[in-house]
N, C-alpha and C positions, 0 to 999 in steps of 0.2 A: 677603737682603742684596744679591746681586745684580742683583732688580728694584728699580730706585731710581725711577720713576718709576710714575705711574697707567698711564700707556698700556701700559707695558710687563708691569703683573702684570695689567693686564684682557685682553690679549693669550693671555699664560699662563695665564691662566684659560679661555679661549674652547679652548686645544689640550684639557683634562686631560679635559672631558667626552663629545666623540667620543672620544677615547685609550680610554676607560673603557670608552664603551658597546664599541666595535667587539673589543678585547681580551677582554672577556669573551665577548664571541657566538665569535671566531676558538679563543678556547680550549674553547667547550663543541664546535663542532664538532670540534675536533683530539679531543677528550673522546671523540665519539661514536664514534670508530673501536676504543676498545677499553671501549665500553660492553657491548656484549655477553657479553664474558667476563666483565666484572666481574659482572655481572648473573648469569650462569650460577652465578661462585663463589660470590655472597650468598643464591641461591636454593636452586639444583640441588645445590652442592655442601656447602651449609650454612656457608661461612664467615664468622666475626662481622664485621659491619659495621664495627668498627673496622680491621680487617684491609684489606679492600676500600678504605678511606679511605685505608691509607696505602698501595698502591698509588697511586691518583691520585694523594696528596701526591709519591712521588719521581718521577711521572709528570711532574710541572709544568715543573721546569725543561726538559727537551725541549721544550714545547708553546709555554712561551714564547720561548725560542731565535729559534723560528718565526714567532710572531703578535706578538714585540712590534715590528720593522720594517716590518711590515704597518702595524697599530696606528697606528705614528707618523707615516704619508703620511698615510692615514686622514685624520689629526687636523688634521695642517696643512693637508690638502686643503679639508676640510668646515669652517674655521674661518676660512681667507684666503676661501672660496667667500662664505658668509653677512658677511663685511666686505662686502665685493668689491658684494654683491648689496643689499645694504642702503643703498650712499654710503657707508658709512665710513671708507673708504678715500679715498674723493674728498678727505674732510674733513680726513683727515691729511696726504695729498698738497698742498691748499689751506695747511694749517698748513706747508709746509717742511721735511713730515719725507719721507726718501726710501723707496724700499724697501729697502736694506740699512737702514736704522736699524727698520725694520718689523721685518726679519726679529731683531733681537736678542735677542726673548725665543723666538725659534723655534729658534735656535741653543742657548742654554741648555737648552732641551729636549729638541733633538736629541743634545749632549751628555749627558743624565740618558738616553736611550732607549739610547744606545751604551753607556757604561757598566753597564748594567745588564745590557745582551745581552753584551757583553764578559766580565762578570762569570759569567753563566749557561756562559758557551759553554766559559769557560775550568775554572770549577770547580763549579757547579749539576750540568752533564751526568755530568761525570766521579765524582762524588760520588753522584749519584742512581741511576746502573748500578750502583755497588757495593751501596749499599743495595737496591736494587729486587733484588738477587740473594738477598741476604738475607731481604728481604719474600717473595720468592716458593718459596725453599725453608722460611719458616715455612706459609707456607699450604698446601704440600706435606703437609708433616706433618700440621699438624691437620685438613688433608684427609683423610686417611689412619687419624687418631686416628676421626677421626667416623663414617668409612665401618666401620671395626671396632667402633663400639661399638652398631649399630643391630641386629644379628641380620639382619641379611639381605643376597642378594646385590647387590654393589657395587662399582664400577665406581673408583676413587679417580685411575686414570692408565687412558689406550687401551690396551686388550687387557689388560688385568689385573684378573679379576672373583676379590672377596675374600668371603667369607661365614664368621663365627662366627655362634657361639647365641646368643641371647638373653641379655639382663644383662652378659655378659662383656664386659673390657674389657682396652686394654694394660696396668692393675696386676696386672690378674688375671693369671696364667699356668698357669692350669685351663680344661678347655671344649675345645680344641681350636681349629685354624684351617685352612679351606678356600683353596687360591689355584689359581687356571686363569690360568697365564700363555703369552698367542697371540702376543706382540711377536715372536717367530719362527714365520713360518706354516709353514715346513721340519720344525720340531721344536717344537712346543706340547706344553706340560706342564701337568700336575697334580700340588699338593703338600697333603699332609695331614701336620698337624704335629697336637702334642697340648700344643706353648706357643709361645708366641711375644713381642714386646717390640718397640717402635717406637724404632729410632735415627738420629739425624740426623748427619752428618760437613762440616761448614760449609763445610771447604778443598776439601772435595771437592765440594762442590753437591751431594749425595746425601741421598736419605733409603732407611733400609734395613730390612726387615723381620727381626730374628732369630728364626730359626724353630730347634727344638729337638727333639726326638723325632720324627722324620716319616720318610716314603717319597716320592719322587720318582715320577713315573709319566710315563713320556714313549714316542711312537707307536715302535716296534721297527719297524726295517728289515727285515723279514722276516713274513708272514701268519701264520705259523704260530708268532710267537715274542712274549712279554710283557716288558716292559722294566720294573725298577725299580731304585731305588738306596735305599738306610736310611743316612740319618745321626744323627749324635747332635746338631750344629750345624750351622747354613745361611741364613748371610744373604743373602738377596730384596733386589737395588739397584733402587732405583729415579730413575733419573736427572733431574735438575731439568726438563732439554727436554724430558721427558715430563709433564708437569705440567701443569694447565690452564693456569696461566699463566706463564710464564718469560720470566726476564730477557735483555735486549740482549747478544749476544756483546761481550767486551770487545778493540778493535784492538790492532793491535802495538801497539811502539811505535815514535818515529820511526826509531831507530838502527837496528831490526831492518825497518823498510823499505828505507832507504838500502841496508841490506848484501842485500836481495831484489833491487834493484833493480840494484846493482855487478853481484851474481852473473847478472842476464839479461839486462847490458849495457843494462840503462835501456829494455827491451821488453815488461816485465811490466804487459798491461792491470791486471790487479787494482792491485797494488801503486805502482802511475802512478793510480788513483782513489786510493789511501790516502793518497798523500803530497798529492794537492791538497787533501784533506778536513782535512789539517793545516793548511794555506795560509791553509783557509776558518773557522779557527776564529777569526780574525781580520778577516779579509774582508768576513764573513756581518756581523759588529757594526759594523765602517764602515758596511756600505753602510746600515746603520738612520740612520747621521750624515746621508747623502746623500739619504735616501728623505725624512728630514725636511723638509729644504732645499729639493728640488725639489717636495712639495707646494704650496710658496707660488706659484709661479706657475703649478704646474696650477689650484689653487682659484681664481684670479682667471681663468684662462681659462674656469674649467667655472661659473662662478659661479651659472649657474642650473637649476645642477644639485641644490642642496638636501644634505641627510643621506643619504639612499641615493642619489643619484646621486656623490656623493664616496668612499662606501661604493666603489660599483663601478668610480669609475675608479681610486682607489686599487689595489682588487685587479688590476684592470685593469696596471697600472703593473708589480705584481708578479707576473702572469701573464709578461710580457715580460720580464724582470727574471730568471725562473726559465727561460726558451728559451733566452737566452743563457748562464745556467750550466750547459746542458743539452747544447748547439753548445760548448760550449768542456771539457764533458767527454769529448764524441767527440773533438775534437782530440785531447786531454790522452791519452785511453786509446787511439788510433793513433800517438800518438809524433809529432805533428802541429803539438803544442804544451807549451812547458817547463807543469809541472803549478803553479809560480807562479804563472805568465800567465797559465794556465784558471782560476785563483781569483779573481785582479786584476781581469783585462778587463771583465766586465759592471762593475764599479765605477765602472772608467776611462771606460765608456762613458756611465752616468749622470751621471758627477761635471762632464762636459764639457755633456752635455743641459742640467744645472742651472744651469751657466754661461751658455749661450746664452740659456738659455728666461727667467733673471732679465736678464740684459743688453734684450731684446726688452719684457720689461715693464716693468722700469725707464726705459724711453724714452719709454712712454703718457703 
């Protein structure tokens, strides 16, 4: 309803299919960085492909946080370029229409890119850590479940090698249960129980082995002395960070920055990074507003640069784009610069370029 015109939805049309292509490549590579584990846990550790799936799924919202401001130069780059390089533009400039009237279905777009990143940044991320904490102490466990029921020695978390017998499984609680746990190389232990049971604790991010009739056997401070203990119950924690794959630590929140910050008189690097990263939860989704807008007159500058040559000044753009919020987080964490301003400034600095660089094209 808001494109009322032909010019204006073949326009919008011309952004949606580099947006596409280039968001999908930026999100399999952001992919690729935790392809390996995943990989590891569907294979190595036997977890059902469903599981693995949904991983990635609360992975998403992070990845496009990330690639969909990318995404959107991208698109306006590679779509003003091929006008730009075809005449098209000549022919619309010949009709009377200017470049802001150009830019109108580019703005509607770059509204729909911000909003969406807006939407991600604000509640996608924060939603997706929770569950991703969840996804990843389920997979803990049925890691765990799987490494017990194969009979043999198995590894489920580093330094904790588990081995029952054959057939047995956590219903069973006959058979016996082997655990070498090395997570302290000071004091590594062996525990022989004769049941055991898999239990999970949600609030705690734990999964725990209950072990039941067993002996502890741990190395005696003395050569000439044998160390063990008997209990009748003994729960083995096993902590989520220990897992193959675990979840994003979750940040303060702001009010318990501010009061980090009162108490170090506003000198605390970490917590001077935390409250700009608040800043930037907003910041990060303008500047997608920005990134859009100033495509238009990179594309007609770079116009014969094609699909991959828009590809890489785009990235290009946001290589620069990422130095300055990099230069303004050393300010920010020397106390150099208000942690507002280190979030703002590269914004400020594009939103001004985009002004120039359309004024400068709009005069051709």
């Amino acid at each position: 309803m808001f494109l009322r015109t032909l010019l204006d939805r073949y326009i919008f049309t011309e952004l949606l299919s580099p947006f596409s292509v280039s968001l999908g490549a930026l999100c399999f590579v952001m992919f690729t960085r935790e392809l390996l584990r995943l990989v590891e846990l569907l294979v190595s550790k036997g977890v059902g492909i469903g599981a693995v799936l949904q991983v990635f799924v609360h992975l998403m919202p992070s990845f496009l946080v990330l690639t969909l401001p990318i995404a959107g130069i991208i698109a306006s780059i590679t779509a003003f370029g091929r006008l730009s390089f075809d005449k098209e533009l000549v022919a619309m400039h010949t009709a009377g229409l200017s470049l802001m009237r150009l830019a109108r279905p580019v703005l509607l777009f770059a509204v729909f890119v911000f909003g969406l990143t807006l939407w991600l940044a604000q509640w996608g991320q924060p939603w997706s850590t929770t569950n991703l904490k969840k996804v990843a102490l389920s997979l803990l466990r049925d890691q765990l479940v799987l490494a017990l029921e194969r009979g043999t020695f198995n590894e489920p978390v580093p330094k904790i090698m588990i081995y029952v017998p054959d057939g047995k499984s956590p219903e069973q609680t006959t058979g016996g249960i082997f655990v070498s746990d090395e997570r302290n190389a000071d004091n590594p232990r062996v525990i022989v129980a004769q049941q055991y049971e898999v239990l999970m604790d949600a609030s705690a991010d734990q999964v725990a082995l209950r072990l039941q009739h067993g002996v502890i056997h741990s190395r005696p401070k003395q050569t000439d002395q044998y160390d063990y203990v008997s209990f009748a119950s003994y729960d083995l924690k096993l902590p989520l960070d220990q897992s193959g794959y675990s979840a994003p630590d979750e940040r303060p929140s702001y009010d318990d920055i501010i009061a980090q910050l009162t108490q170090s008189q506003w000198r605390d690097p970490a917590a001077l990074r935390r409250l700009m990263e608040y800043y930037k939860d907003l910041a990060f989704p303008t500047a997608s507003l920005v990134f859009c807008l100033l495509g238009i007159p990179v594309g007609i500058a770079s116009k014969r640069s094609g699909r991959i040559g828009g590809f890489a000044v785009g990235v290009l753009v946001i290589i620069v784009y990422y130095m300055l919020n990099i230069a303004c987080e050393f300010l920010v964490m020397t106390a150099s610069l208000p942690p507002l301003a280190g979030a703002w400034v590269p914004n400020g600095i594009f939103f001004l370029l985009t002004i120039v660089w359309f004024y400068i094209m709009s005069r051709r």
